[in-house]
C-alpha positions in Angstrom: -22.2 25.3 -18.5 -20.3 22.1 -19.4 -21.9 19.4 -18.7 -18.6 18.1 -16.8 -18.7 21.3 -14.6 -22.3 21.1 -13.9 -22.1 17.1 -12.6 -18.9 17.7 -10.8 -20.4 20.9 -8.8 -23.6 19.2 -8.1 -21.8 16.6 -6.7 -19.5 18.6 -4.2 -23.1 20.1 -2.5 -24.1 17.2 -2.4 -21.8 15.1 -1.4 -20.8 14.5 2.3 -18.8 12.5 4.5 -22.2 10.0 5.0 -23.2 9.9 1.4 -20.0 9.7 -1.2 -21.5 6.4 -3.5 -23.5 7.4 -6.3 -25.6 4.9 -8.3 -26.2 5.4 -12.0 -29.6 6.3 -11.4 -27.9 9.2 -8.6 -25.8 10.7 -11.5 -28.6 10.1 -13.9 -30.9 12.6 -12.0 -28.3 15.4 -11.9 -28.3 15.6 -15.9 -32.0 14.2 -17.0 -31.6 16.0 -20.6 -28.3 14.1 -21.6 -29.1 11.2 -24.1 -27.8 7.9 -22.7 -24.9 8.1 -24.9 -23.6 11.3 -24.3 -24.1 10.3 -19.9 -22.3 7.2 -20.7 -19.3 9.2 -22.3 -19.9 11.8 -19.6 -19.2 9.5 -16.6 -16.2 8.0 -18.7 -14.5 11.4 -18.8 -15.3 12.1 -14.9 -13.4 8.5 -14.0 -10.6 9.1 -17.0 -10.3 13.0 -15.4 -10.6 11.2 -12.0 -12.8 13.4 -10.5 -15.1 10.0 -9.9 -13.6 6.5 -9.6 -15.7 3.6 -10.5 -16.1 1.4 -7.7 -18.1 -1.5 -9.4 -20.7 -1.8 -12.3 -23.4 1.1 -11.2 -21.7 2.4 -8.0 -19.1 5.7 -8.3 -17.4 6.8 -5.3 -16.5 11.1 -5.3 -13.3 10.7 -3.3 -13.1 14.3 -2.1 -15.7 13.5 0.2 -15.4 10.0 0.9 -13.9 9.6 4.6 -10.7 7.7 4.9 -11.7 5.2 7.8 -11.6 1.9 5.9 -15.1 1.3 6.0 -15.6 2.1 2.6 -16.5 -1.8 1.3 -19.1 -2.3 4.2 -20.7 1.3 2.8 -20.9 0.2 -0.7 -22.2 -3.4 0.6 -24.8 -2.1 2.3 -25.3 0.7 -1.0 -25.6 -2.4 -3.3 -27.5 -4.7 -1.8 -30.4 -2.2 0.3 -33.3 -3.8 -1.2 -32.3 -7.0 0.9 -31.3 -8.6 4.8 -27.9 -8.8 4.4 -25.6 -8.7 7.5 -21.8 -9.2 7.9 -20.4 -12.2 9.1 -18.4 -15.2 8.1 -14.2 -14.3 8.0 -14.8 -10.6 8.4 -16.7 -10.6 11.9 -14.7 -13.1 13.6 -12.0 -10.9 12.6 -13.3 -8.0 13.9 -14.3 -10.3 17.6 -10.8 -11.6 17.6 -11.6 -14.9 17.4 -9.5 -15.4 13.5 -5.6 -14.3 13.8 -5.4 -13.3 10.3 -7.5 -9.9 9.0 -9.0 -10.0 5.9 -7.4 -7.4 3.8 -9.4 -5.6 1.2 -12.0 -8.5 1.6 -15.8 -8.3 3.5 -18.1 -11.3 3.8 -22.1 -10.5 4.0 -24.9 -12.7 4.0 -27.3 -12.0 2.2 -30.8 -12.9 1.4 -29.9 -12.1 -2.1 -28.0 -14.5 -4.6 -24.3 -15.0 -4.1 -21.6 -13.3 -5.7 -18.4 -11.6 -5.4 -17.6 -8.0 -6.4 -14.3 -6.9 -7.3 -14.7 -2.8 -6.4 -11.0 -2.8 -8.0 -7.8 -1.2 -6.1 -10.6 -0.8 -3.6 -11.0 -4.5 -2.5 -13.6 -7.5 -2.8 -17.7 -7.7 -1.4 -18.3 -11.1 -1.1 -22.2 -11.8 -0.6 -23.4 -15.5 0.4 -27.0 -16.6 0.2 -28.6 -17.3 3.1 -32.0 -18.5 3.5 -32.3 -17.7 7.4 -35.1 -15.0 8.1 -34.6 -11.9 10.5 -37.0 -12.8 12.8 -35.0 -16.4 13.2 -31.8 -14.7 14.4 -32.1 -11.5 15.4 -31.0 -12.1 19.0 -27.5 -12.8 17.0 -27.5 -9.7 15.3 -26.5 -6.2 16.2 -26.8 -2.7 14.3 -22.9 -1.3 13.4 -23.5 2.5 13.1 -19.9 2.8 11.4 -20.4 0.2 8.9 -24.2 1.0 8.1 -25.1 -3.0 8.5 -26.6 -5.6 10.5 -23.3 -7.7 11.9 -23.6 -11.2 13.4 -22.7 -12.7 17.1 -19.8 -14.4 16.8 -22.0 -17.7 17.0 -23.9 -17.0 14.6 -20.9 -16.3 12.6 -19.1 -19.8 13.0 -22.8 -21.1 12.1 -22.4 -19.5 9.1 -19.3 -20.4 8.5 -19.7 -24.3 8.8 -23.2 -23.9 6.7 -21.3 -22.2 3.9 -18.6 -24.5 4.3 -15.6 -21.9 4.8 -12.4 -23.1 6.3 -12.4 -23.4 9.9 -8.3 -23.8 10.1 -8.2 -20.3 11.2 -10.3 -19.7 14.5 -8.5 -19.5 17.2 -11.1 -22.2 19.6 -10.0 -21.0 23.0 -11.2 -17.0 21.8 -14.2 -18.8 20.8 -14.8 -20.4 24.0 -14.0 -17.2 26.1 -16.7 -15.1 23.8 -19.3 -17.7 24.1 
């Protein structure tokens, strides 16, 4: 069997509407006799034949069994950076509270106890991750579980810390949601 055909039908039992991002090492360990070159131009052919789309460097999304619920970025956020405490906040959970008028489109905000940097996932959008140095045990009355995003997310005062500790703009809160939330 092709070695095309073999990765792509692996993939579909595999695959499900939880688990949809594959890491290099993922694909890797569906074809373990391929040389590195010949995987290389393997995975190059799955995105050209767009039966994978590359969402950054080492993470591939298989669309037919991604779910179509917009949570894709916080999925891959939490894919990318699972060695570390990372939890959303900043723009992106005062968004989601209300409290900013103006939704970030295409765009997540994480800390993260990793370095800081942002990741274009192309047409897909933008994971921005900003170092913080805070520790779990500091702040984890401000911090809440989000089942549909697969991350920790922060209290809306713990996002505005954030926010002024990272030095973000502050132009957009809307103060009296802020006041009625607090």
């Amino acid at each position: 069997m092709q070695p095309i055909r073999y990765l792509m039908q692996n993939l579909a039992k595999l695959s499900s509407p939880e688990h949809f991002l594959f890491t290099l090492n993922d694909l890797r360990a569906l074809l373990p006799n391929l040389s590195q070159s010949a995987f290389k131009t393997l995975l190059s052919r799955a995105v050209k034949e767009k039966h994978l789309a590359r969402l950054c460097r080492g993470l591939y999304l298989y669309e037919q069994a991604a779910p179509s619920n917009g949570l894709l970025l916080f999925h891959a956020a939490a894919r990318l950076r699972a060695d570390g405490f990372n939890y959303i906040s900043l723009e992106t959970a005062l968004s989601d509270a209300g409290v900013i008028s103006q939704i970030p489109i295409n765009w997540v905000s994480f800390m993260s106890s990793g370095r800081s940097s942002i990741i274009s996932c192309g047409r897909f959008g933008t994971i921005e991750f900003v170092h913080t140095q805070q520790q779990p045990d500091d702040i984890t009355e401000h911090l809440h579980y989000d089942t549909r995003c697969k991350s920790w997310r922060a209290s809306v005062p713990l996002a505005l810390r954030d926010m002024r500790a990272t030095h973000h703009n502050l132009d957009l809160i809307d103060w009296s949601a802020v006041n009625e939330l607090v």
